[in-house]
N, C-alpha and C positions, 0 to 999 in steps of 0.2 A: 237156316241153321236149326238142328233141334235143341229142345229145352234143355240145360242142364239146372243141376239141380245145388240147391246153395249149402255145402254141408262144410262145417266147420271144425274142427277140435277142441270140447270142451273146455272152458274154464277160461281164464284172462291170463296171459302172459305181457310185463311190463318187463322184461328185463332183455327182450332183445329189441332191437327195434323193428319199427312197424311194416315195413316190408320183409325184412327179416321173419314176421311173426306170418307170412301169408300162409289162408287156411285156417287161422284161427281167430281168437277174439284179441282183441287189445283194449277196451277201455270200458266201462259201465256203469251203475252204481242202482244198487237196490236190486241188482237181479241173483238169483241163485241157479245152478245148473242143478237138473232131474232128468237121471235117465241119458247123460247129455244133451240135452235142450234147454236153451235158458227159458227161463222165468221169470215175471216178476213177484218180488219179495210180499208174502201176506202184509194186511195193514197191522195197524194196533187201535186199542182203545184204552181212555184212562178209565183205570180201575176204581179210583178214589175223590170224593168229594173235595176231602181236605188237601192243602197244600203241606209239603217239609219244607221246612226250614235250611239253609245252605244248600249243600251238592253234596247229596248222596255218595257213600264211598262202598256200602255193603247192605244187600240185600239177603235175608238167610229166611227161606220158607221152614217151617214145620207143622206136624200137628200135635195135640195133647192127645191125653188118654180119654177126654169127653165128646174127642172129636173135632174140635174148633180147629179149621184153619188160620195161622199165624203165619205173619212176617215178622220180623226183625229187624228197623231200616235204619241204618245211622247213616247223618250227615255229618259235615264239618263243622255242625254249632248242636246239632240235639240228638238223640236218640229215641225211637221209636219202637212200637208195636202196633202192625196192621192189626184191627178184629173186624170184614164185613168188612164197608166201604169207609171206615173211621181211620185216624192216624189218633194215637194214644202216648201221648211225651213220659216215658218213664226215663228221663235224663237224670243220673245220678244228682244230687244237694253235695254240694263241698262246701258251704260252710252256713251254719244260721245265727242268725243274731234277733236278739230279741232286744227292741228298746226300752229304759227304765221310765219312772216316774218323770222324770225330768227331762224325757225327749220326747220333739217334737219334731221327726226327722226329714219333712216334707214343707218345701219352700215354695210360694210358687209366684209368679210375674201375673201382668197386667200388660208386658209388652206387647205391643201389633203385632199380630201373626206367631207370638209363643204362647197363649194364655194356656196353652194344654201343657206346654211342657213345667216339669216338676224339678225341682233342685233335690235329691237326695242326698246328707250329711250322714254317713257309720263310719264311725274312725277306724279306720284299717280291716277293709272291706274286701281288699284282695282282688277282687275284679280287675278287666281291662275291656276297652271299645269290646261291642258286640257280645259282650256276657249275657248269660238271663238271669233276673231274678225274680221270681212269687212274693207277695207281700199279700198279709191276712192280718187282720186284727184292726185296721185302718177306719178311722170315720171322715166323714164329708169333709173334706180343707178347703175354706174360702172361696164354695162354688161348684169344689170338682168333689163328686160323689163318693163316698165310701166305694160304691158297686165298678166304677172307674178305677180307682189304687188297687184295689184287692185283687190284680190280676198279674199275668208273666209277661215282662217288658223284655225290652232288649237294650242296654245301657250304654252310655258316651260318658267315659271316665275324664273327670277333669282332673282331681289329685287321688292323691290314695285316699280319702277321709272323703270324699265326693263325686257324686256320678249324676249325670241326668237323665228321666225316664219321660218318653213324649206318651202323654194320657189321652182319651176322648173326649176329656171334659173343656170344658173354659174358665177359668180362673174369673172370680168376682172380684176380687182382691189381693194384694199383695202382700206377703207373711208365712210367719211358719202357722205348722198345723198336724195334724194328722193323728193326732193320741199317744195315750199311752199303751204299753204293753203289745205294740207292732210288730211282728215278724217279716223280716226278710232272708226270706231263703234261696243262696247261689248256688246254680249250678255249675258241674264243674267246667273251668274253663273252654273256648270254642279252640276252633284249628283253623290252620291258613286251608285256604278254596283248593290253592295249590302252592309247588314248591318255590322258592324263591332262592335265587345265587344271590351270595352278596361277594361283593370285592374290595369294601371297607373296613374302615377301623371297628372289629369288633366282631366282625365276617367267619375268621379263621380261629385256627388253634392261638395261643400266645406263644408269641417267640419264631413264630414259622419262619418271619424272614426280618432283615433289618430293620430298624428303626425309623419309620416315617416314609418307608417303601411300600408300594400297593403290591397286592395280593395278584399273583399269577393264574391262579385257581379257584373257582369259585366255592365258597361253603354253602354249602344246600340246605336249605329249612324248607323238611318237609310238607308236604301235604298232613291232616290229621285223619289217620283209618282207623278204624275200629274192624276187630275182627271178632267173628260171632259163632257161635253154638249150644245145642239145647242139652241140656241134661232132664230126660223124663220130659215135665211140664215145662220147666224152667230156663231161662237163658242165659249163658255165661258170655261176658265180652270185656274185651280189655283194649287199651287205647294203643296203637305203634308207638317206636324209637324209645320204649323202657315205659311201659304206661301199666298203670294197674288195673287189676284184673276185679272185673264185677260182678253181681248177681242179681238176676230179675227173680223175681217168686214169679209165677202165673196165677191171675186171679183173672176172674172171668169178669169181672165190673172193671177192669185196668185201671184201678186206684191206687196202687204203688207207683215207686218209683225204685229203680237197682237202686241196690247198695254196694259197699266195698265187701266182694269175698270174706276179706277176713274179719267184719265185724259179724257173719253171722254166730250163732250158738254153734260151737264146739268147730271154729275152725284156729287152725296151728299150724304156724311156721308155711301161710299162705306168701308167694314170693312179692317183695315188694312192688318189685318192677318186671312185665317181660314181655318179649316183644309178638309175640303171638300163642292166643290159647287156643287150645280145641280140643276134641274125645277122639283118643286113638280106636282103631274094629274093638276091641278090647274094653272101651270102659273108661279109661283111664284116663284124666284129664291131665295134656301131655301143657307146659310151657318151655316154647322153643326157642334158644334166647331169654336167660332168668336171672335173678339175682340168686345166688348162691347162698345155700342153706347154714344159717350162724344161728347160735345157742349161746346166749353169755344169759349170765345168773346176777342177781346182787350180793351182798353180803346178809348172811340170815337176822331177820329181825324178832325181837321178843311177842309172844303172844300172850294179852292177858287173858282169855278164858275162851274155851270151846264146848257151844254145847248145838244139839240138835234133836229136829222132831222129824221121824223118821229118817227119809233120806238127807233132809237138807239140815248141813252144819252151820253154823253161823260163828264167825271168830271176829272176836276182839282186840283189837292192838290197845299196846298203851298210848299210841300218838296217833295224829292224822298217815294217813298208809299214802293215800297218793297215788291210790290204783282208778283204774277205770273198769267198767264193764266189761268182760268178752277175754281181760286178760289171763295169764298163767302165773300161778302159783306152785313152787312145793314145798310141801309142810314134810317136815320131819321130827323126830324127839318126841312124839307125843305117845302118851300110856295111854292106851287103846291104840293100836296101830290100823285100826279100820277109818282113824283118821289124818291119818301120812298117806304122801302122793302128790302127783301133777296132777292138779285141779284147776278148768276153769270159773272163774265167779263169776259172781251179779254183785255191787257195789249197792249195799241199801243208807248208807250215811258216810261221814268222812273216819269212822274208825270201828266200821263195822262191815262186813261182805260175808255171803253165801256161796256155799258150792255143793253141790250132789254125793254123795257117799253114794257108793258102789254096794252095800249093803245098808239097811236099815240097823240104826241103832238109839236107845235115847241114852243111853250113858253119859254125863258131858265128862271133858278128858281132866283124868286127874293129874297131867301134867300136858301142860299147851304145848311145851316146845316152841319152834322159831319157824319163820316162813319166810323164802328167797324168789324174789320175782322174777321171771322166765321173760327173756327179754328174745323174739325170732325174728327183730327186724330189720339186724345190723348188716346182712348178707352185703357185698358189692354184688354192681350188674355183673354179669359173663355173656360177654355175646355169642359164645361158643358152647352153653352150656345147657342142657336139657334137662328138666325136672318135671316129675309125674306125682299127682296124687294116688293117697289109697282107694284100692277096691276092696271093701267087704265082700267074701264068702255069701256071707248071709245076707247083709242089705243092699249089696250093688255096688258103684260109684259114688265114693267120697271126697267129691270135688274142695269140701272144705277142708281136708286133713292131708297135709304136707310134710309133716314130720317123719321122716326115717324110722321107724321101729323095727325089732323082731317081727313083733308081732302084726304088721300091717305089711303093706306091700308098696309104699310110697319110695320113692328112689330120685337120681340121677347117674345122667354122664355126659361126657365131655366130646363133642365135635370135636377133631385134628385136622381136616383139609379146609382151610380157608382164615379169613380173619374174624369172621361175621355171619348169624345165621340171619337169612333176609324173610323165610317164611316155610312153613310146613302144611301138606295136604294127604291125604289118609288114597288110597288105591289097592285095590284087592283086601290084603288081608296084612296089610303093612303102612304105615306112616312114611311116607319123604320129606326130607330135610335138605334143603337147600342153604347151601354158603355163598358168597360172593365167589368162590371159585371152583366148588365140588358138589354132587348128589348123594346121599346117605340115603339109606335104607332102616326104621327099627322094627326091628318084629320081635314079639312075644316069645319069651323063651317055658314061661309057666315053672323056671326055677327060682331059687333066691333071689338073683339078678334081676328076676321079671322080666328086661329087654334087653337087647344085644343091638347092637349098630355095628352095620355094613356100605363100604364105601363102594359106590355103584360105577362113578365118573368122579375123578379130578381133574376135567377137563370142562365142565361145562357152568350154565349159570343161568338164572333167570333176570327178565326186563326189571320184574317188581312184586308184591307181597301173595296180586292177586291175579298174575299173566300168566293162569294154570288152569287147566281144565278137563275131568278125569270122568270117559264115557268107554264102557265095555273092558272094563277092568284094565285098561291104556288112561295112560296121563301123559297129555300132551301140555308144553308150554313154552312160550316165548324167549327168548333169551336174548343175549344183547347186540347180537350179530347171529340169530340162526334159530329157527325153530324145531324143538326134538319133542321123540315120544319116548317113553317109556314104556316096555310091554314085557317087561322081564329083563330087557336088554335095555341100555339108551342108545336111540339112534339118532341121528339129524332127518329132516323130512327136507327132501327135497321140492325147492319154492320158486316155483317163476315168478313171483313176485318179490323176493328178495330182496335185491337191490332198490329197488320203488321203494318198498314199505320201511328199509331201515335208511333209507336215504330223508323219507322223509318225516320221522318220527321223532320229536319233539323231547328229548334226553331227558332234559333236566325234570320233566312230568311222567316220567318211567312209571314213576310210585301208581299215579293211577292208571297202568294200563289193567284191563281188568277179562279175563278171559272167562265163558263159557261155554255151554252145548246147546244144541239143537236138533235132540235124538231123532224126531220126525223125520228131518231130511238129511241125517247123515253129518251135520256139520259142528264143527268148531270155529269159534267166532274169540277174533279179540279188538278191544277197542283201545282205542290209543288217542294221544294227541297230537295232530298236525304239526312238523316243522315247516324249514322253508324260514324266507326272508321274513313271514310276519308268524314268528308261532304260537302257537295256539297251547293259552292254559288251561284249557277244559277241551274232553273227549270231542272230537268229532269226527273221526273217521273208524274203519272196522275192515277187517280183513278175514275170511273165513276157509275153512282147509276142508271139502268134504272126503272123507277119511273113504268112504265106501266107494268114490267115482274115484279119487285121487285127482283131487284137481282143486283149484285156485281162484276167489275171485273178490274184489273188495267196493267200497263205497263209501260215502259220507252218512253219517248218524250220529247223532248227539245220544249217547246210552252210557250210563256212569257205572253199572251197574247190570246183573243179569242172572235168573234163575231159567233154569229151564223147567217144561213144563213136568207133571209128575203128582204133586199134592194139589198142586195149581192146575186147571185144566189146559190154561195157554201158559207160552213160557213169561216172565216178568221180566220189566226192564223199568229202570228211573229214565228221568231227563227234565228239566225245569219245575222240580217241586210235586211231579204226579209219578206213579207208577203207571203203568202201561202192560197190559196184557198183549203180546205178539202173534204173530199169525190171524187176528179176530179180525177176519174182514180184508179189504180192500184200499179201506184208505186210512188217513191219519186221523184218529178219532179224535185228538183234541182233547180237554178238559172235559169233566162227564157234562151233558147239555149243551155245550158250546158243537155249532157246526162243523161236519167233517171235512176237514182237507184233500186236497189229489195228492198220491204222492208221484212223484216224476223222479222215472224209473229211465233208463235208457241200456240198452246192447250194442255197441258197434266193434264190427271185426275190421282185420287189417287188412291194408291194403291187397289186392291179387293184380296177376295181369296174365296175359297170352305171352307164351314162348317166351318167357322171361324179358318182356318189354318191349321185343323187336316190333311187335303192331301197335300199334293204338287199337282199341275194341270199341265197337260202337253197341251199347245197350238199348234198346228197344224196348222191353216188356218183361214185367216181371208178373209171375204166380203167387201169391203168397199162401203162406200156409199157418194160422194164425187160430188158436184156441183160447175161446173167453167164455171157456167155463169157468162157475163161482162168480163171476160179474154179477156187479148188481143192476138190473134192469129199472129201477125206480128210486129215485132221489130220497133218501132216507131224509132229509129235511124238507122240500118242496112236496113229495108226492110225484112229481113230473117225471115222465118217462125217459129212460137214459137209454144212449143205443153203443155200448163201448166197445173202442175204438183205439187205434193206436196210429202214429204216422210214419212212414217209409222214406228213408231217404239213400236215394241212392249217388255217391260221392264219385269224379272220375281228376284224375289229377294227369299231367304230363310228364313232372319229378316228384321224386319224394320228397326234397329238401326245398320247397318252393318257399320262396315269402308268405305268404297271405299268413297270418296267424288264426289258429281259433284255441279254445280252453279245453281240456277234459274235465273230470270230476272232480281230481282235486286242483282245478286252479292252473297246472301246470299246462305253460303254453306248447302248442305244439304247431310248427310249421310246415301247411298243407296249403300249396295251393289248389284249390280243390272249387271244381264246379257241381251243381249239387241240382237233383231233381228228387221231388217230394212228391207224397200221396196220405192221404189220409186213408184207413184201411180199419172196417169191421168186418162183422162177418158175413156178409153178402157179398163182398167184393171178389168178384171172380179173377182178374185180373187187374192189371196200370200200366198201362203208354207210357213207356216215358221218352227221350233222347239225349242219353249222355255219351261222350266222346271223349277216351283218355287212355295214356297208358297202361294206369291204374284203376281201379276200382273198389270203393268199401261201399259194405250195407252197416245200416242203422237203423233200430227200430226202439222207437220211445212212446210216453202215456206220458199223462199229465194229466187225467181229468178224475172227476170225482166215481167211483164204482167200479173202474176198471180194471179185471188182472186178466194179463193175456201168458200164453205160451206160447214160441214161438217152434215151428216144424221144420220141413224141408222146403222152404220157397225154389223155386224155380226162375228161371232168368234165361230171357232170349241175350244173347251178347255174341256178338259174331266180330271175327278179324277185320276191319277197317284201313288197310294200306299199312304202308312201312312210315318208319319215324324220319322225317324231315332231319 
């Protein structure tokens, strides 16, 4: 018989079944199709020395104007800044306390096996399990060292008034201790890893259903995301489900830590709550899902005397005022009216503050008049509601100024298709808006308005905040039965893995599914969490759509997170506390110094046969055709020469539906009875003998060793008809 030649139809197909699929692939994991040919997947290496804290939810690269490449990394307990191979904890402070003369806030045991652990006493401390807090100003307690307390624990709350912090040290003795004048500074609280149903007392709305009945439906407590963006140097991020919006400075020593937006100098009527920030093409730092813009005033109060040296006015009340830093003020009634206005101050004593005059003057006011304090914090949420800061003309993006004026270009409007906006991503030269049940369009309109909304689809939706991913001016993303792009139009992408991938996707952990690109080779990749009888609360599978072959193929991988490559040379990905540069290599690089792994990669297609079953075929010898270029030929840890290699297995079955079980990738039994001949295959191997006998036939070719990435070609194969079926 002569040779025929093994050619397949790109890409994985799980949605018909395996003989049903003959001619193409059906099962794989870690392989990519180029050119139609599969592949396997480049390695990675950890980028970073230090470990994060919890499980990564956002990664966001950028650079400054000095040049420094940045990341951006929050997890579900801290937030970060890459600089070089460092992790830098700029995790907002929510609350600090300073203890007095009289405290001595640090207890500590003598018990077997606690002597490190510390008792800490702040009366209404606000913490819960898993908090952190910094502590400075601390001297040596009973053993355990000043240089020991003065550092960021992670706390186990016993009441409100106490929490305990496990130290390096060993306690000599038992008792309080630790000085006076101690700071403890909290940051803001952490997030659940992932989502949780509950179906108890407490679970749901009040009143959903009778009294002392359980709950039908479960109430979701989400995962905690942070979503992220830079202005200039700087980085703005805000927490999901109504979280408040932050601000990083960039300092090139990474010795800050964010603050809340609206404490910096000259921000107003910043929104309390929302559910995702970012920078429209424009400028304009859009919040999508916001608390709604309120202005209430107090009643005016008496001033006894205004005076000032140059710009800066200083006013005197007759009683304590009651203000803070950062707030609003307007003065009115006053002779000199260069000193009326909304003004923000500086608080220098309890009945004295400062604020800027808009012109210089020293006059002090021959009549004070009264001053009404500008209260912008009362808005409700709107989950349907969008709000944009001002863009100066002249200075850029006023991420801090929210206030509506004439004279600025700050605004909102109102979402109508849906109940709820779930998340917003920027494409071509227009922002989308997505609702639980429709797609919006805003674009710039450069009139009074500044934006307009357009409704694209009332028909569609996505998985979750960040199951989106927008390459060549197309935005593609997930949704909850059906993956679409967007390219001017919405379409549905038609998926032979369909059925497979939302059969077996893990709902209630939607929130992180987490979508990006892979410009190099054409693909969009989304990662998800495994359903099924045992399912999985952390990412571990990925499915990927290459846009350019049209074609389909997915795998197992732990990746929470994902930038593609661009300011970064490789693309970025999380997983267990490291970042990971992709495509770098061959295998699983592991933690930086720690030994590289194999990774084990596999392709097998579906079954074929002759004349539609009527023969049994008997296989004799196969050709392979097998490319290992980029292999590594020498053990990057031993030195020891490596010759990579893959191995062949060729499968022959007499049913489809036979008993014998074996697994694919993800777990999912498949019944094959199936007799199987193997080779191991580099690249000198000209040929392999084999003899299998069946009606059916698959190939499979897999790796598992360390340096090796192959490509597979057009193998060849003797297989000739063998009698008729008994």
């Amino acid at each position: 018989m002569p040779l025929s030649k093994l050619k397949f139809r790109p890409g994985i197909n799980r949605d018909r079944t395996d003989l049903a699929q003959m001619g193409g692939w059906y099962d794989g994991n870690l392989v990519r199709f180029r050119e139609g040919y599969p592949e396997k997947l480049g390695g990675w290496q950890a980028e970073t020395f230090d470990r994060y804290v919890g499980e990564a939810t956002k990664l966001f690269v950028y650079s400054t104007a000095d040049g420094a490449e940045l990341a951006g990394l929050a997890t579900t307990k801290k937030v970060y800044v890459r600089g070089g191979t460092s992790l830098y904890d700029i995790t907002p402070i929510r609350a600090t306390f300073v203890s007095t003369a009289t405290d001595n806030c640090f207890t500590t045991n003598t018990t077997a096996g606690t002597e490190g652990q510390v008792l800490v006493t702040i009366v209404g401390h606000g913490a819960t399990t898993g908090d952190f807090v910094t502590f400075s100003g601390a001297v040596t307690t009973n053993g355990i060292t000043a240089a020991q307390l003065n550092l960021n624990f992670e706390v186990t709350v016993l009441t409100s008034d106490t929490f305990t912090i496990q130290t390096a040290g060993t306690a000599t003795s038992a008792g309080t201790g630790g000085g006076t004048g101690i700071t403890a500074a909290f940051e803001i609280n952490i997030g659940a890893d992932s989502s949780v149903a509950g179906y108890g007392w407490g679970a749901g709305t009040w009143s959903r259903r009778a009294w002392g009945s359980g709950a039908t439906v479960p109430a979701i407590v989400t995962v905690r995301l942070i979503f992220m963006d830079n202005f200039n140097n700087d980085l703005i991020f805000n927490l999901n489900n109504e979280g408040q919006i932050f601000f990083w400075e960039y300092d090139a020593a990474f010795s800050n830590r964010a603050v809340l937006l609206s404490s910096i100098a000259g921000a107003i009527a910043v929104p309390q709550k929302t559910e995702k920030t970012l920078f429209a093409p424009t400028g304009d730092v859009l919040g999508v899902g916001a608390s709604e813009y309120c202005q209430t005033s107090t009643a005016g109060a008496a001033i006894r005397s205004i005076t000032s040296t140059s710009t800066t006015a200083t006013v005197t009340t007759g009683s304590a005022h009651g203000l803070s830093t950062g707030d609003y003020v307007v003065l009115s009634g006053q002779t000199t009216t260069a000193y009326s206005g909304e003004y923000q101050i500086t608080v220098t004593s309890t009945t004295t503050f400062t604020y800027t005059l808009l012109a210089s003057t020293t006059s002090p006011a021959s009549v004070a008049g009264t001053y009404a304090v500008q209260d912008y914090s009362g808005g409700a949420f709107n989950p349907m509601l969008i709000r944009w800061a001002d863009v100066n003309a002249d200075v850029g993006p006023k991420p801090e100024v929210w206030k509506p004026q004439l004279a600025n270009t700050a605004g909102f409007l109102f979402v109508k298709e849906g109940s709820k906006i779930i998340t917003g991503a920027n494409v071509r030269q227009e922002t989308l808006v997505w609702t639980n049940t429709s797609l919006s369009t805003i674009q710039f309109l450069g009139t009074a308005e500044v934006f307009s909304l357009q409704l694209l689809s009332s028909d569609t939706n996505i998985m979750g905040p960040n199951a989106f991913a927008s390459v060549n001016n197309n935005m593609y993303w997930m949704g909850t039965d059906n993956f679409f792009v967007y390219d001017g139009r919405v379409n549905v992408l038609k998926c032979p893995l369909l059925r497979y991938v939302f059969n077996d996707i893990n709902r209630e952990q939607a929130q992180l599914v987490y979508g990006g690109t892979n410009k190099e080779f054409n693909e969009v990749i989304w990662f998800y969490c495994s359903g099924g009888a045992a399912p999985s609360t952390t990412i571990d599978r990925y499915v990927i759509y290459n846009y350019r072959d049209d074609v389909w193929y997915y795998g197992q991988l732990n990746r929470t997170t994902w930038v593609d490559a661009g300011i970064n040379t490789f693309p970025l990905a999380t997983s267990g506390g490291y970042i990971y540069s992709h495509e770098n290599g061959p295998n699983d690089g592991q933690p930086l110094g720690a030994a590289p792994l194999a990774i084990n990669s596999f392709i097998e297609s579906a079954f074929m046969d002759i004349d539609e079953g009527e023969f049994y075929m008997l296989t004799k010898r196969v050709i392979p055709d097998v490319d290992f270029a980029t292999s590594e030929t020498v053990d990057p840890v031993t030195g020891a020469t490596l010759t990579p290699a893959v191995d062949m297995q060729v499968a022959v079955t007499k049913f489809p539906g036979a008993a014998t079980s074996t697994t694919d990738v993800a777990g999912t039994t498949l019944t094959r009875g199936v007799t199987t001949s193997s080779a191991t295959i580099d690249q000198y191997t000209n040929q392999v003998f084999i003899r299998a006998r069946g009606r059916q036939m698959n190939f499979k070719i897999s790796s598992n060793t360390v340096g090796t990435q192959w490509q597979l070609g057009d193998a060849r194969v003797d297989a000739q008809p063998d009698g008729l079926r008994g």
